[in-house]
LOFIVEX-732745 format. One record per residue (C-alpha): z, y, x; residue in three letters. Coordinates in steps of 0.5 Angstrom, whole numbers, padded with zeros to 4 digits, always signed. Each point is the difference from the previous one (the first is absolute). Last residue first. Layout:
ZYXala ...
***
This chain:
-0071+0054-0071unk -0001-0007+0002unk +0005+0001+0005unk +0005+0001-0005unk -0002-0006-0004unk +0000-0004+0007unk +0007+0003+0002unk +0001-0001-0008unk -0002-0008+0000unk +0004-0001+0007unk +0006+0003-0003unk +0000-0005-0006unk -0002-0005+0005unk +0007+0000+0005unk -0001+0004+0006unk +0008+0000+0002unk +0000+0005+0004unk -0003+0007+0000unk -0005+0004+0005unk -0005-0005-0002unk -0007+0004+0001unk -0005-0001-0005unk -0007+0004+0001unk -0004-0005-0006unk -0005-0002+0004unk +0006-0002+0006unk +0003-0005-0005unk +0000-0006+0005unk +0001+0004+0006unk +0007+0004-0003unk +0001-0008-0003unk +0001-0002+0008unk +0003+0007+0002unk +0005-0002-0005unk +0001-0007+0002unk +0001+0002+0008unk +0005+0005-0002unk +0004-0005-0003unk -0001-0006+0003unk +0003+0003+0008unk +0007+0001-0001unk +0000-0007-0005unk -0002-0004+0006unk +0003+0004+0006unk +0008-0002-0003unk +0002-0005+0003unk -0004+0000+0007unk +0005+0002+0005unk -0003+0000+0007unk +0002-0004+0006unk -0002+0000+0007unk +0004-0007+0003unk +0006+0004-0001unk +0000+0007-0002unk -0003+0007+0004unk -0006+0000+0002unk -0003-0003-0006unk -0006-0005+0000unk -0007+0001-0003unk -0002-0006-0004unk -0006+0000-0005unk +0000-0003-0005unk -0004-0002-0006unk +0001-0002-0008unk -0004-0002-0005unk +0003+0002-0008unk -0002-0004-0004unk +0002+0004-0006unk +0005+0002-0004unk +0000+0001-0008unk +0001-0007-0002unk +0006-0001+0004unk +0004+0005-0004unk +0000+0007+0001unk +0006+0004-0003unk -0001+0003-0007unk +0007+0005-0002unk -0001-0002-0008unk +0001-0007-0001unk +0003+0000+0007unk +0007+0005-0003unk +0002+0007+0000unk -0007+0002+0000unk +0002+0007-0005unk +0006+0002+0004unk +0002+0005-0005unk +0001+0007+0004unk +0000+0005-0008unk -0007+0001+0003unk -0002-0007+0001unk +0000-0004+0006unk -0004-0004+0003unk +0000-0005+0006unk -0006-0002+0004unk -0004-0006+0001unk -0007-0002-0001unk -0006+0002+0005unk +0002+0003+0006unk +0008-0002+0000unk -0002-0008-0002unk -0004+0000+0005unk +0004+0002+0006unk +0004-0006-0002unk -0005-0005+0000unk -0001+0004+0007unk +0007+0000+0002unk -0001-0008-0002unk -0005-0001+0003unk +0002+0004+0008unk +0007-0004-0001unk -0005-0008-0001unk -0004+0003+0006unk +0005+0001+0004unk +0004-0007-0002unk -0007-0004+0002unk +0001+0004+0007unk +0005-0001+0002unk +0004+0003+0006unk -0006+0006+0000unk +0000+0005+0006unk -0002+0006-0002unk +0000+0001-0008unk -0008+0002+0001unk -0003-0001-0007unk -0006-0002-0004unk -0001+0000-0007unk -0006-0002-0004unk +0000+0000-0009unk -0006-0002-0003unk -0003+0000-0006unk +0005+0003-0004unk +0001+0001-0007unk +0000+0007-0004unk +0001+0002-0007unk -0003+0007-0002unk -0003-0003-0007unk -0006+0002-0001unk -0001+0001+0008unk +0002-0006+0002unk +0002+0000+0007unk -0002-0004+0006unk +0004+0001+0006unk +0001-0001+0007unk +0006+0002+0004unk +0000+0000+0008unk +0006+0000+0004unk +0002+0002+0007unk +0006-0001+0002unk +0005+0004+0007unk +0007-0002+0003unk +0004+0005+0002unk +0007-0002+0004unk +0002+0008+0002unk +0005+0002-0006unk +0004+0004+0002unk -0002+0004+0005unk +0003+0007-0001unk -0001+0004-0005unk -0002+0006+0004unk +0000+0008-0002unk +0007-0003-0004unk +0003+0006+0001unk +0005-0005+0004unk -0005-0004+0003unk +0000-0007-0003unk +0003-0005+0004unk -0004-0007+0003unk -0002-0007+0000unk -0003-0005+0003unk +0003-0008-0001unk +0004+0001-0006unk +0007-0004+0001unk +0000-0006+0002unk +0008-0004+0000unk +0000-0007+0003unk +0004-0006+0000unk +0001-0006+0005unk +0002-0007-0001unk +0000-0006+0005unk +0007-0003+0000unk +0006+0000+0004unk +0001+0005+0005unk -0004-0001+0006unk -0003+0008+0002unk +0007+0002-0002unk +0004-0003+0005unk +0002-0007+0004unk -0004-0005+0001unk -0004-0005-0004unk +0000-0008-0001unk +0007+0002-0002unk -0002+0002-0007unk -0003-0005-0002unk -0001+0000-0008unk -0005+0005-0001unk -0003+0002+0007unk -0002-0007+0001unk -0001-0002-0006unk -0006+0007+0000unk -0002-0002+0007unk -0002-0008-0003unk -0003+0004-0006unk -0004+0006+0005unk -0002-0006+0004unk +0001+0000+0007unk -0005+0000+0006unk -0002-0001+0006unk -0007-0004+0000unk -0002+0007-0001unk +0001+0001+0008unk -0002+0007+0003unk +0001+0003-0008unk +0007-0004+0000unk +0000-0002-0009unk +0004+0002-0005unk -0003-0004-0006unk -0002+0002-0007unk -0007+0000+0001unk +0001+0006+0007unk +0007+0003+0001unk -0002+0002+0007unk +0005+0000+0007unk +0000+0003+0007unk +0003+0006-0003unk +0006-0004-0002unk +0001-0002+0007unk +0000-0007+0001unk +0005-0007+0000unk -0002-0003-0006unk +0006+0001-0003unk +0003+0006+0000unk -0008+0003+0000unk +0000-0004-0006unk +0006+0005-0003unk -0003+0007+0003unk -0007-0002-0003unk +0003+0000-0006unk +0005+0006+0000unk -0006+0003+0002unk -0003-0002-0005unk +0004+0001-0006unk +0001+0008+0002unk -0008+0000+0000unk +0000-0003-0006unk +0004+0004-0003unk -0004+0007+0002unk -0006-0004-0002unk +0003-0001-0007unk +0003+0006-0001unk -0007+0003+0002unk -0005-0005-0004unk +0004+0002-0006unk -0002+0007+0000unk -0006-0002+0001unk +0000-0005-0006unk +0005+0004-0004unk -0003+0007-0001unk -0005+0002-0005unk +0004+0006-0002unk +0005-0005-0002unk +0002-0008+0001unk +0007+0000+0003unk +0004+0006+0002unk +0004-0006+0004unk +0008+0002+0003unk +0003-0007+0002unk +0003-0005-0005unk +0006-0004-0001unk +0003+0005-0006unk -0008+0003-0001unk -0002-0007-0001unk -0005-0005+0004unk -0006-0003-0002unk -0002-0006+0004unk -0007-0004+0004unk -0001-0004+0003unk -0004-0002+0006unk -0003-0007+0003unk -0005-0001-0004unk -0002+0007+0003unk -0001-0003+0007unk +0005+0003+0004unk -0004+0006+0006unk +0006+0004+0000unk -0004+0006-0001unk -0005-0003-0004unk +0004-0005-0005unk +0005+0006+0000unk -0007+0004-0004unk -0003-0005-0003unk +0006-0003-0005unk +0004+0007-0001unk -0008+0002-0003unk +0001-0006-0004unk +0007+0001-0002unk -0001+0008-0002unk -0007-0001-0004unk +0001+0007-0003unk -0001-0003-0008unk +0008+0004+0000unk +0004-0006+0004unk +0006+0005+0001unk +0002+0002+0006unk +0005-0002+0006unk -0003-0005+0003unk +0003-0006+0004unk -0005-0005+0005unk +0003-0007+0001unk -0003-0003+0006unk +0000-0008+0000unk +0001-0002+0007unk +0005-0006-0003unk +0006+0003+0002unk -0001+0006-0003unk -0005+0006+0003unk +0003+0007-0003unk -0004+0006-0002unk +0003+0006-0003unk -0005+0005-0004unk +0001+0008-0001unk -0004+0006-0001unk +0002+0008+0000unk -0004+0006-0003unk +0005+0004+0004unk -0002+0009+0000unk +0005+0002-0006unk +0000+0007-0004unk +0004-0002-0005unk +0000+0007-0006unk -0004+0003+0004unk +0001+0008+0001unk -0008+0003+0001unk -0002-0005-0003unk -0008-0003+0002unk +0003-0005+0005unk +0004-0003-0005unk -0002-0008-0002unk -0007+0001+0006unk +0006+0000+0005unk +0001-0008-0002unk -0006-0004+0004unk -0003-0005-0004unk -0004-0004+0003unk -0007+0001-0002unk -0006+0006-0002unk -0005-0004-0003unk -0007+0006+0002unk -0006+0001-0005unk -0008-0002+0000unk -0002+0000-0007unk -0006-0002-0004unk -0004+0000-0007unk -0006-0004-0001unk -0003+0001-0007unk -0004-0004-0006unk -0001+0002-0006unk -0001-0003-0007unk -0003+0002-0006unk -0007-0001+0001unk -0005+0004+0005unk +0001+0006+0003unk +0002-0003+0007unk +0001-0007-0001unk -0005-0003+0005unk +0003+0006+0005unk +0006-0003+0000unk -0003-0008+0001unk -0003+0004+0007unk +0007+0002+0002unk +0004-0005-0002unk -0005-0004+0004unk +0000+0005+0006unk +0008+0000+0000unk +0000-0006+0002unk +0008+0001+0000unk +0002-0004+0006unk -0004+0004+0005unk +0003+0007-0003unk +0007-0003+0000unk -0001-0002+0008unk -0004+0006+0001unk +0006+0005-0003unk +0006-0005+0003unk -0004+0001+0008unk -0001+0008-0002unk +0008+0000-0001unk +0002-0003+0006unk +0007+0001+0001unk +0007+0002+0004unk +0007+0003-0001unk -0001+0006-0005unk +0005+0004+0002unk +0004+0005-0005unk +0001+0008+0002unk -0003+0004-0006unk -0007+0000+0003unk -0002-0006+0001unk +0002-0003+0007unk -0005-0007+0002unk +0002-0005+0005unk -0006-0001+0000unk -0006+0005+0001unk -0005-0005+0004unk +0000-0004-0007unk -0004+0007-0004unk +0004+0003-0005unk -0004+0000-0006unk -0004+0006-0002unk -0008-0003+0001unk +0002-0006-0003unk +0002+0003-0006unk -0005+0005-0001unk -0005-0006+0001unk +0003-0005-0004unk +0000+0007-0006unk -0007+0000+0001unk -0002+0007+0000unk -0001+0006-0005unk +0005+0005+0002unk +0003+0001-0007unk -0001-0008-0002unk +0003-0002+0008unk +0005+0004-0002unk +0003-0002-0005unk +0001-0007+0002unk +0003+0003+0006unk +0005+0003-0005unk +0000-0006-0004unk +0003-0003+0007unk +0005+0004+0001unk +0003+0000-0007unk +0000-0007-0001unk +0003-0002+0008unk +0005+0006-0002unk +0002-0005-0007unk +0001-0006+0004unk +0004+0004+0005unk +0005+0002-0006unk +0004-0008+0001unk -0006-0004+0002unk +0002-0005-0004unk +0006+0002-0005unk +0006+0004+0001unk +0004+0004-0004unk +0000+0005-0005unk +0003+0002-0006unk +0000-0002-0008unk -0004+0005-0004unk +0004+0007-0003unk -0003+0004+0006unk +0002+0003+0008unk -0004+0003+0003unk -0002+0001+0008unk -0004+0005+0003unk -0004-0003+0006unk -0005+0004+0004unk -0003-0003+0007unk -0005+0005+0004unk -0004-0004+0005unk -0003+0002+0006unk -0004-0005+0006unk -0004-0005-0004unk -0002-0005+0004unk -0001-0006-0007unk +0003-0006+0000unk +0005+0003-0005unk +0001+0007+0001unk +0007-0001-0005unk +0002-0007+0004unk +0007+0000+0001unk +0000+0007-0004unk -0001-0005-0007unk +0006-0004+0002unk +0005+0006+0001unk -0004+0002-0006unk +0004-0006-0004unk +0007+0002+0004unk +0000+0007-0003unk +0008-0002-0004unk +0000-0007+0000unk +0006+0000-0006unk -0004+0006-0004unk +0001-0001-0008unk -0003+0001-0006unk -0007-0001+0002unk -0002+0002+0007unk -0007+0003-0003unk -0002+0002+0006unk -0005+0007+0001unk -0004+0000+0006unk -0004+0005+0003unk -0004-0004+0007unk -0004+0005+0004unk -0004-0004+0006unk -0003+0003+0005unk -0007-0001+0005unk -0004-0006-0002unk -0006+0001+0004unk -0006+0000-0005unk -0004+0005+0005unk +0001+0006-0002unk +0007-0001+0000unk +0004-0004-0006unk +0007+0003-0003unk +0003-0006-0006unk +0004+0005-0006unk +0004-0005-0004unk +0004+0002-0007unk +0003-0006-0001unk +0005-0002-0006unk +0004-0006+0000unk +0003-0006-0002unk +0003-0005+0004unk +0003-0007+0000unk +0005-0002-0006unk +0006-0004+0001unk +0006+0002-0002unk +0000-0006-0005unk +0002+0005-0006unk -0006+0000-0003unk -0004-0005+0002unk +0006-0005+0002unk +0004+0001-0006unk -0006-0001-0004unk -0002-0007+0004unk +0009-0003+0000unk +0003+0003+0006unk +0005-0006+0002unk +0009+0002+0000unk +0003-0006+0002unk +0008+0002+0000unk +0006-0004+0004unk +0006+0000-0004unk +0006+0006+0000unk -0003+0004-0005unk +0000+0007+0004unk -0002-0002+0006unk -0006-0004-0002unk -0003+0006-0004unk +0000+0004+0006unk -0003-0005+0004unk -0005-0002-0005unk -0002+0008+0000unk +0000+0001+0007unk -0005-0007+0001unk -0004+0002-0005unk +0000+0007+0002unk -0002+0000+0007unk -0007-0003+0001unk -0003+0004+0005unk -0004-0005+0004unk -0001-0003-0007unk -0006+0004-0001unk -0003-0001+0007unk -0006-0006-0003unk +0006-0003-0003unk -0001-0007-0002unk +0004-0006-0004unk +0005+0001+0006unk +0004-0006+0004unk +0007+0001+0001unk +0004+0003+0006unk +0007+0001-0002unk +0003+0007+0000unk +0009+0001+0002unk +0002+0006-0002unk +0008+0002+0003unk -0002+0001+0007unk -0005+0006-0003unk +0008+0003-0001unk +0000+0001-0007unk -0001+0005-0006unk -0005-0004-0004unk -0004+0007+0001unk +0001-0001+0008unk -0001-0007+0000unk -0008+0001-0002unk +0000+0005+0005unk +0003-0005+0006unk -0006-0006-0003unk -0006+0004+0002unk +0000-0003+0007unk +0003-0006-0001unk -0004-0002-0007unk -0007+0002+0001unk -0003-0003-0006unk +0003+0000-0007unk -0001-0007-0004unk +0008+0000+0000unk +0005-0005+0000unk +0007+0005+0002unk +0007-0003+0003unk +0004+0006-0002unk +0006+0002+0004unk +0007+0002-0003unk +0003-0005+0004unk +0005-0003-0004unk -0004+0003-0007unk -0006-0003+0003unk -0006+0001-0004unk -0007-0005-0002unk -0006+0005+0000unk -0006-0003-0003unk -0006+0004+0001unk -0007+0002-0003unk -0006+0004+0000unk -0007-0004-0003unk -0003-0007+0003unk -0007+0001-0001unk -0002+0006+0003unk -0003+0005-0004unk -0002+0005+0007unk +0001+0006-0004unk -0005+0006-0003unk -0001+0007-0001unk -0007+0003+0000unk -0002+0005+0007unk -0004+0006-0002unk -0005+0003+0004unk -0003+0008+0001unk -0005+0001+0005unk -0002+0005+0005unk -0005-0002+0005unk -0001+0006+0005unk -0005+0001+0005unk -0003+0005+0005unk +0008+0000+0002unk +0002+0006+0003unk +0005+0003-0004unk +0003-0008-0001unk +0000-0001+0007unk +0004+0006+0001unk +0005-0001-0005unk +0001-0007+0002unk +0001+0001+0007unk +0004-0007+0002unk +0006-0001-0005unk +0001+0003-0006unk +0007-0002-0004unk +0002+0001-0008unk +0006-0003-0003unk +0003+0001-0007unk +0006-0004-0003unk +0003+0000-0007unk -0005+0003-0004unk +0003-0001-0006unk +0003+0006-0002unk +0007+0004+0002unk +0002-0006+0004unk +0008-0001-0003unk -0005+0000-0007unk -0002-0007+0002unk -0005-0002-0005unk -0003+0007-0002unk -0003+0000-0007unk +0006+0002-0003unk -0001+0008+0004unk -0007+0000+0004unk -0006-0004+0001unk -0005+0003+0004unk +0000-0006+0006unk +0000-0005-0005unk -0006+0002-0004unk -0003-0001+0007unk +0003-0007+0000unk -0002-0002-0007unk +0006-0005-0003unk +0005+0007-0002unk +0005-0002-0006unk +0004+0004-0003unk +0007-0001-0003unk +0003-0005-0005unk +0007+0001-0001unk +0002-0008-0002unk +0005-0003-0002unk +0001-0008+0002unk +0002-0006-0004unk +0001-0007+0003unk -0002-0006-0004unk -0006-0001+0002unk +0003-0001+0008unk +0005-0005-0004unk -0006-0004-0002unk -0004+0000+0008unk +0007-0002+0003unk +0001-0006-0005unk -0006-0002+0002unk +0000+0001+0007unk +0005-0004+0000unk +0008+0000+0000unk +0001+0007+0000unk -0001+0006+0004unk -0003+0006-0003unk -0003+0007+0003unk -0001+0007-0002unk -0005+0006-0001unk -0005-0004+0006unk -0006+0004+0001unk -0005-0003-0004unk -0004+0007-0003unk +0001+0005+0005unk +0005+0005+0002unk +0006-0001-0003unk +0006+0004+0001unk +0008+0000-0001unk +0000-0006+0005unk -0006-0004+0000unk +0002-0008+0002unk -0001-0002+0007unk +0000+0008+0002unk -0004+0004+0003unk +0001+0006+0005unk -0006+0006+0002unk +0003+0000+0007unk -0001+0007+0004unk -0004-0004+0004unk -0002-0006-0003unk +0001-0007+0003unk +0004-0002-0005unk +0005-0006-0001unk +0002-0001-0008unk +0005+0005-0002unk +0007-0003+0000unk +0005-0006-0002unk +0006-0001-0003unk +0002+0007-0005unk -0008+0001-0001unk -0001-0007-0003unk +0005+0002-0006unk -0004+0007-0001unk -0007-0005+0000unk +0003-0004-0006unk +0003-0007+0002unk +0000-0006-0005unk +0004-0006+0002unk +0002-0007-0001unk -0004-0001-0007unk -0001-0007-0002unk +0003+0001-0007unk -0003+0007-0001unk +0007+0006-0002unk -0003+0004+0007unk -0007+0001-0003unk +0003+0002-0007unk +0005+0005+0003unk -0006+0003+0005unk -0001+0007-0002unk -0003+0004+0005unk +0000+0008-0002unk -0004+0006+0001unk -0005-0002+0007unk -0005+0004+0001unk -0007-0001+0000unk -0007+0000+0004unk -0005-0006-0001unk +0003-0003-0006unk +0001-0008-0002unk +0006-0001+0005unk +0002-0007+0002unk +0006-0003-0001unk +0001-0006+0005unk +0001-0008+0000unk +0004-0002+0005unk +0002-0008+0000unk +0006-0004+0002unk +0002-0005+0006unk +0006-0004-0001unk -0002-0004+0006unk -0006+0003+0003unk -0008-0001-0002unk -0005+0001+0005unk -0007-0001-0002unk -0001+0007-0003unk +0000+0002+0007unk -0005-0004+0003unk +0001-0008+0003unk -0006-0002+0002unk -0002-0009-0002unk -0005+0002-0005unk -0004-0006+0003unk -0005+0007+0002unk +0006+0004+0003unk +0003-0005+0006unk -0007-0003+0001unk -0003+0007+0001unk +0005+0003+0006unk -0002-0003+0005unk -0007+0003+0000unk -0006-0004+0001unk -0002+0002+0008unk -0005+0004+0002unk +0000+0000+0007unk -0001+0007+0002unk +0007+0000+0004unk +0002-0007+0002unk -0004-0002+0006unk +0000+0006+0004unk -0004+0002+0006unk +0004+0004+0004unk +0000+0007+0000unk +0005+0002-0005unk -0001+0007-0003unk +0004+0006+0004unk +0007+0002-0002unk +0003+0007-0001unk 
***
């Protein structure tokens, strides 16, 4: 573990204009439908119309029989070469790129095309004739759980539960018998996704001599990922070789990107050319594999006389789609903050894993722990209405109090460090809320609109740890601890410092903070920075950009290089300079002898002098040639479960902390809602750059926005995706998001470089259970309370209706 850096700093906190800006708005990126290889041909895939049915018989005569068309491949072919998808699940719920034998939602891919153009490889797929024995469809979770006989996904299972799991920790039954009150509630969590703009893709380019793929992919996580995905393929992870490229947007989704990749690879080793293979917006929705949540709560919140939180039960039902590739992990995320910022000593955590006939899984934005924050805020919502107080007062009376950090929640996991009751004043303050309280009083019972004020106060679990993946199986599948990253740093001969990365640029800002944090450590002016992508042939091991990661963790690699860098540094000029190493310091680029300044090198007359002369130095591995070091960071603080899992270990102990505060008008002829403010606060630690926090804390809210009042994915009966494209799956655009004012307050970590905290996903954790609460306030007359997502106007025009009653 490392403690934040003392000295004044002249880079971290600045905010610089991102680097990466000028490259992607003169379109001058390269992403992955950019790419376009010699011989290259183009995949194109049969998609299922049923949820649930069996395969009778493929005929693919008139598909193959197409001018243009190099290949057609079925799922039972695509079998014979390259395996199931990479899981994580324990036992495995397998999955295929194209469906053999079974198909368990409509998109799943039934067979695949390759020819000249996509054109040609969309015709030829219309061509293809499939037999199919219709079977069941289940889309309701609870119904799923019943279901019995054809209706069963994967019958090798018995039924479609496919994993439970139930853990206390802290006296839970005890607290709950003596409770003097308990707030029982029931909430459902919709279906959406992150709608990114570039959809899933890959070009796999195959060589024959060799048998090794060269992959062009839009899949995040490469080197630490890329040994499964050369398992299916049937290689040696040596054998794929991943390209970093631009990504049009991920918010998590693409972190597990498999299919794409595996199918283009499958398909390019069959037809002996290059493949592209790029999700058009329908595959994407319904086959993208990049759905997020969708749960039931059953929750219980226990209180003392005094309005003390004293336990929490969580029930949860998780529809897991078709498949299951992450196994629990989303509710590794929501058990990183499952009492939130609350002192809550008793929990009791309850999952029942279902699997039904809708695309699977995967992660986006908060990745389950946006979902808990929800929950857990509802029920203190709740609780203040049962008890009759002012729910920022039960709030602030139940937060753990800054003298308690480090903090251990009761299942094991470390909350690091805050100030929570400053985050709430802070919020508080901006808001004003007297005003909006005055101007609602004036609306109250008269008119057709009504203003309400809406609060949340939630915790940002950050930096990944990889426990939280498997923890909650008894017999994982993977049960790995590193959660690496990597970074090279050299200073060639003109004193310019290359910085290398081995993630994908993501929307994360990798260049930008890569620029501020070397120029910190070793004290370069950022213009004198650059920096490069490496791949996973040349590269060194990267989890990249997930779980809120990528800028603490990167601070690290990159402080773990530059300490290797300086003091081969300070060796070198030491050599010439005629002084000790330690009697030296790296100040403006220049080396100088503390006790006399006017001593001193420049870092590029020592960089020549290192690059190219060779004997100027002497013997040894202190003064090889060159100024160059790499540096591989793994988590900063974690540690095992307990094998009963009594404890979960540390796993997630970098918490940031945001207070947002919603308010609304909403009219009550129509239950359309319009925001007349919108005000969050946030400790992320340490912030590198400020304007870049800001613009990842709107985005998440922009986006939180969406998930409270617009989006979800719905399913008939028969599991026809019904919003299966975006006249139909309504996301917000900028005519639907408000200023939004945002503040600071900053309490370092103990445990990463500089003291910083994730802050990717803290603006969608926190949006939506503060836009609940805030149309609960505006309709309070009416006694409405929001315990399901998304609140659109049909639903706000019957909850009024109801209340009315």
């Amino acid at each position: 573990m490392t403690t934040p850096h003392g000295r004044n700093q002249s880079w971290i906190g600045q905010s610089l204009k991102r680097r990466e800006d000028p490259r992607l708005l003169t379109g001058r990126g390269i992403f992955v439908d950019d790419v376009t290889l010699p011989r290259m041909a183009h995949a194109a895939v049969l998609a299922s119309p049923h949820a649930h049915a069996r395969i009778v018989s493929i005929d693919t005569t008139k598909a193959r029989a197409l001018p243009g068309v190099f290949l057609v491949m079925t799922g039972t072919e695509a079998a014979l070469q390259t395996g199931p998808l990479p899981t994580l699940s324990s036992p495995p719920v397998l999955q295929h790129c194209i469906a053999v034998d079974r198909v368990r939602h409509v998109g799943e891919p039934v067979a695949a095309v390759v020819a000249v153009d996509r054109y040609v490889a969309e015709d030829a797929v219309a061509l293809i004739e499939v037999e199919y024995d219709v079977l069941p469809a289940v889309v309701d979770p609870e119904a799923a759980i019943l279901a019995e006989g054809d209706a069963v996904l994967h019958p090798e299972f018995g039924s479609n539960v496919v994993k439970r799991s139930r853990n206390q920790w802290g006296p839970v039954d005890a607290v709950f018998a003596g409770a003097a009150h308990i707030v029982r509630r029931r909430f459902r969590w919709p279906r959406v996704s992150p709608q990114p703009i570039e959809t899933c893709g890959a070009v796999v380019d195959y060589n024959p001599f060799g048998l090794s793929f060269t992959i062009y992919s839009n899949m995040s996580q490469q080197s630490v990922l890329g040994p499964r995905v050369a398992r299916t393929l049937g290689v040696s992870a040596h054998q794929l070789n991943f390209i970093t490229l631009n990504v049009g947007g991920s918010f998590g989704g693409k972190s597990s990107l498999f299919h794409a990749p595996i199918l283009a690879a499958t398909l390019a080793r069959a037809a002996g050319r290059p493949v592209k293979y790029i999700e058009d917006r329908l595959e994407h929705m319904s086959n993208g594999n990049q759905h997020a949540s969708d749960r039931v709560y059953d929750a219980e919140l226990a209180l003392d006389l005094d309005g003390m939180f004293r336990g929490l039960r969580l029930k949860v039902i998780d529809d897991y789609g078709a498949y299951l590739a992450l196994n629990l992990g989303s509710h590794g995320n929501a058990l990183a903050q499952a009492t939130g910022p609350y002192r809550i000593e008793a929990l009791e955590y309850d999952v029942t894993a279902v699997v039904t006939n809708k695309t699977q899984q995967a992660p986006y934005r908060g990745f389950g722990g946006e979902v808990g924050n929800f929950v857990i805020e509802r029920l203190v919502d709740a609780a203040a209405r049962e008890l009759g107080v002012d729910p920022v007062a039960l709030r602030r009376q139940n937060m753990i109090q800054p003298t308690q950090f480090p903090y251990r929640i009761p299942n094991g996991n470390i909350y690091d460090s805050g100030d929570y009751q400053a985050v709430l004043d802070k919020a508080l303050s901006l808001a004003d809320l007297p005003k909006w309280r005055a101007l609602q009083h004036q609306a109250a019972g008269q008119g057709d609109t009504r203003i309400g004020v809406g609060i949340a106060t939630v915790n940002e679990r950050s930096v990944l740890s990889v426990t939280e993946l498997w923890f909650l199986d008894e017999d994982p599948a993977f049960p790995q601890t590193s959660s690496p990253e990597s970074v090279q740093i050299k200073i060639n001969g003109e004193g310019k410092a290359i910085v290398t990365v081995y993630a994908p640029h993501w929307g994360n800002s990798p260049e930008t903070m890569a620029v501020q944090i070397t120029a910190e450590n070793l004290r370069i002016h950022p213009d004198n920075i650059v920096v490069t992508y490496g791949n996973t042939d040349s590269g060194l091991i990267s989890k990249g950009p997930v779980g809120s990661r990528y800028t603490a963790m990167l601070a690290g690699a990159i402080a773990g290089a530059s300490r290797k860098l300086k003091a081969k540094i300070l060796a070198m000029a030491g050599h010439l300079l005629d002084a000790a190493p330690d009697e030296l310091e790296i100040e403006d680029e220049r080396i100088v002898l503390r006790s006399n300044p006017d001593r001193a090198l420049t870092l590029p007359d020592l960089a020549r002098k290192a690059t190219s002369f060779r004997l100027s130095f002497p013997d040894g591995e202190t003064f090889t040639t060159g100024l160059a070091a790499q540096h591989t960071y793994d988590h900063p603080y974690t540690t095992l479960p307990r094998a009963d899992r009594s404890d979960l270990g540390v796993f997630y102990p970098i918490v940031g902390h945001a207070c947002h505060i919603a308010i609304v008008e909403i009219d009550i002829r129509t239950g359309k809602i319009r925001f007349l403010g919108y005000v969050a606060v946030h400790d992320a630690g340490t912030l590198v750059n400020p304007r870049t926090v800001d613009g990842q804390i709107r985005g998440g809210i922009a986006q939180g926005i969406g998930t409270a009042l617009y989006e979800k994915y719905i399913y008939d009966d028969s599991g026809q995706l019904l919003t299966g494209s975006l006249a139909d799956y309504m996301i917000p655009t900028s005519e639907e998001i408000p200023d939004i004012v945002i503040g600071h307050v900053e309490t370092p970590s103990p445990y990463t470089e500089f003291g910083i905290k994730g802050c990717g996903e803290g603006g969608r954790l926190a949006a939506m259970p503060a836009i609940a609460a805030a149309v609960d306030d505006a309709l309070a007359e009416f006694g409405v309370e929001v315990r399901e997502l998304p609140v659109t106007p049909a639903m706000v025009c019957a909850l009024i209706t109801e209340g009315r009653r």
